[in-house]
C-alpha positions in Angstrom: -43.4 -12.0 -22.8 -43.9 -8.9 -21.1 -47.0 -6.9 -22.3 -45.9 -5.6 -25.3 -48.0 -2.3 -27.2 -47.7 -2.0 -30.6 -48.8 0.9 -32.9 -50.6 -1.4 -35.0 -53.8 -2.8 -33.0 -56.0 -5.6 -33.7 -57.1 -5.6 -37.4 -60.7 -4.5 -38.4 -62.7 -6.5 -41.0 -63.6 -3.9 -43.8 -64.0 -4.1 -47.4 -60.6 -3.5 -49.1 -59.2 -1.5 -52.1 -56.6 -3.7 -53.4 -53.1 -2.4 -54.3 -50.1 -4.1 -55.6 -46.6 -3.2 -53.6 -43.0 -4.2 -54.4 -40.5 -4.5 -51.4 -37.4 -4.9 -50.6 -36.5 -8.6 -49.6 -35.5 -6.8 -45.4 -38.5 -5.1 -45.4 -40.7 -8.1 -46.1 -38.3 -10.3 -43.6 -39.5 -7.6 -41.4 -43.1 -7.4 -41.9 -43.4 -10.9 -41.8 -41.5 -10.8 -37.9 -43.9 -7.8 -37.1 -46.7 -10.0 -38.3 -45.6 -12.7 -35.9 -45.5 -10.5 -33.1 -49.0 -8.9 -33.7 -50.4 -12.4 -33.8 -48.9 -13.4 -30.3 -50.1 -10.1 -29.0 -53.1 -10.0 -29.9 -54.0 -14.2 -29.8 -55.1 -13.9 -34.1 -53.2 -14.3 -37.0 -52.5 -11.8 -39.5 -51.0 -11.9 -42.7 -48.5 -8.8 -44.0 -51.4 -8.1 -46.8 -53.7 -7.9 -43.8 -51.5 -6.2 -41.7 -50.0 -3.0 -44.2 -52.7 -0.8 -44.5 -53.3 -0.3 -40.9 -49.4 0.7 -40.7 -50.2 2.9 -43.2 -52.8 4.7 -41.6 -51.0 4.5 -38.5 -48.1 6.5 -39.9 -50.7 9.0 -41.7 -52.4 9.5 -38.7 -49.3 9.8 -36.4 -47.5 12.6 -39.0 -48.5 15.9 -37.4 -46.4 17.7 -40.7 -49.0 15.6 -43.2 -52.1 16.8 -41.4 -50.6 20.5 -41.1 -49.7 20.7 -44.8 -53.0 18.7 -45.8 -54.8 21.5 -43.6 -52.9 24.6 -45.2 -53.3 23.5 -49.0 -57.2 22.4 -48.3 -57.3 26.2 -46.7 -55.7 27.4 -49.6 -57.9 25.7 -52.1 -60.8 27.5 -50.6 
């Protein structure tokens, strides 16, 4: 396999905040494959509850519209 970069780097150990999610049956079928091809990237297994939040905050961090209307209704608080 060809070197392969994902959005979703190695997972960080940190002290969680646990949340309970319902999915549809494709999506988990897909998070499970992603899963898989994080842990052959990156030589360490991950589980999907591992693996979630830091697709989260890779999405919030990625969404330039999120962080502008965050900014604007912080700015307007103020």
């Amino acid at each position: 396999m060809q070197r392969t970069n994902l959005k979703v780097g190695p997972i960080r150990d940190r002290a969680p905040v646990k949340l309970s999610i319902a999915c549809e049956p494709e999506l988990h079928d897909d998070l499970v494959a992603y899963a898989d091809v994080h842990a052959h990237v990156y030589g360490k297994p991950v589980t999907i509850t591992e693996l979630i939040p830091s697709m989260l905050k890779t999405l919030i961090d990625s969404d330039a519209g999120f962080k502008r209307a965050r900014r604007q209704m912080s700015e307007g608080a103020g």
